[in-house]
C-alpha positions as CSV (number, residue, x, y, z in Angstrom):
1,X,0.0,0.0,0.0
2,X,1.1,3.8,-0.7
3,X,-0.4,6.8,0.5
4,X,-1.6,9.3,-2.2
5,X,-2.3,13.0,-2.8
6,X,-6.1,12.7,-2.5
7,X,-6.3,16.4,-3.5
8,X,-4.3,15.9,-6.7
9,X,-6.3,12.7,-7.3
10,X,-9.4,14.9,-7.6
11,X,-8.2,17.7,-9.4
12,X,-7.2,14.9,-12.0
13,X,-10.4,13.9,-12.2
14,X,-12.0,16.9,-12.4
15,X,-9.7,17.6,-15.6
16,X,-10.6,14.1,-17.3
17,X,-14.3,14.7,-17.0
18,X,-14.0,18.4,-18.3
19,X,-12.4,16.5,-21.4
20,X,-14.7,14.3,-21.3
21,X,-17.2,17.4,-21.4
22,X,-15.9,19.0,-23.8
23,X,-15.5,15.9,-26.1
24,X,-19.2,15.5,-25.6
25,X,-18.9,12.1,-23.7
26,X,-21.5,13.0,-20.9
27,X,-21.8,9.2,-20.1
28,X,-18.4,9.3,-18.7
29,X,-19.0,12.5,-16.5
30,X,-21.2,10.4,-14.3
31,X,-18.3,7.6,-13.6
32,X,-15.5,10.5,-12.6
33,X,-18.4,12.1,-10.4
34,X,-18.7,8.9,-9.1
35,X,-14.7,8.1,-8.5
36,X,-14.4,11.4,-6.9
37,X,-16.9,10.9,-4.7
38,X,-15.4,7.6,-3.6
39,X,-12.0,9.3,-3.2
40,X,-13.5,11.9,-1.0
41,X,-15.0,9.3,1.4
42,X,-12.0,7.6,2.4
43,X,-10.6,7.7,5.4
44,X,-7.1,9.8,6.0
45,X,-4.1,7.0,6.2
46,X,-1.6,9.6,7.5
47,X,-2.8,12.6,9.4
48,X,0.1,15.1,9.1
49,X,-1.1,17.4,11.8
50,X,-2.2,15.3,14.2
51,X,0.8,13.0,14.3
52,X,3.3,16.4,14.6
53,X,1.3,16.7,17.5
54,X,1.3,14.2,19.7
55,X,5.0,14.0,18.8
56,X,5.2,17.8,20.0
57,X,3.3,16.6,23.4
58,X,5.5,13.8,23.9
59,X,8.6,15.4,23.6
60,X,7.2,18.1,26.4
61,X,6.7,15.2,28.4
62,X,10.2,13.4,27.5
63,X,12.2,16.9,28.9
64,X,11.0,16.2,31.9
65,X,13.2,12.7,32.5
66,X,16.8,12.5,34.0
67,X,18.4,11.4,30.5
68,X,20.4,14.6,30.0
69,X,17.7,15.4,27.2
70,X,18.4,12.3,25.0
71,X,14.9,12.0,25.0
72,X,13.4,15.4,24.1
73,X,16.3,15.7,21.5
74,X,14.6,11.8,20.0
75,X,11.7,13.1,19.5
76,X,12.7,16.6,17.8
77,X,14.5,13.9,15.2
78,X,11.5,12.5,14.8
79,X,9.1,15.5,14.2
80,X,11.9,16.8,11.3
81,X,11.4,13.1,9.9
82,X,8.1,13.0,10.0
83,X,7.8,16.7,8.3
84,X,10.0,16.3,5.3
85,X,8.1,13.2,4.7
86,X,8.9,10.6,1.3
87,X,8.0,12.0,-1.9
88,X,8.2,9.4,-4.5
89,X,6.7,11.6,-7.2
90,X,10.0,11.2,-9.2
């Protein structure tokens, strides 16, 4: 499994069925209408924000401990990881 730009999905769609339009194939309007609807219903895999978060609360929580800030400094590792993400749109 991969996790997708569902925003650019859409747009894409959105482009094929104003060709589609244009072309004058209205019978293929109401499949894309349909696939982007689908698109839009599905659940987020990877919530950016809310992972950034709770990494940010944990790591208040983590200066607390006697580890001579090993911990905190973990966890501000992690959030840089986690926000310059994969991008395998190459």
């Amino acid at each position: 499994m991969r996790l997708i730009n569902a925003d650019k999905l859409i747009r894409a769609l959105k482009r094929l069925a104003a060709d589609a339009a244009l072309k004058g194939c209205f019978e293929d309007l109401g499949e894309v209408s349909d696939a982007i609807y689908e698109v839009g219903k599905q659940p987020t895999a990877y919530d950016l924000d809310g992972v950034l978060e709770r990494l940010r609360e944990e790591r208040l929580l983590a200066y607390d401990k006697c580890d001579g800030g090993a911990s905190y400094k973990a966890y501000d590792k992690a959030i840089n990881i986690v926000k310059g993400g994969v991008n395998n749109d190459k």
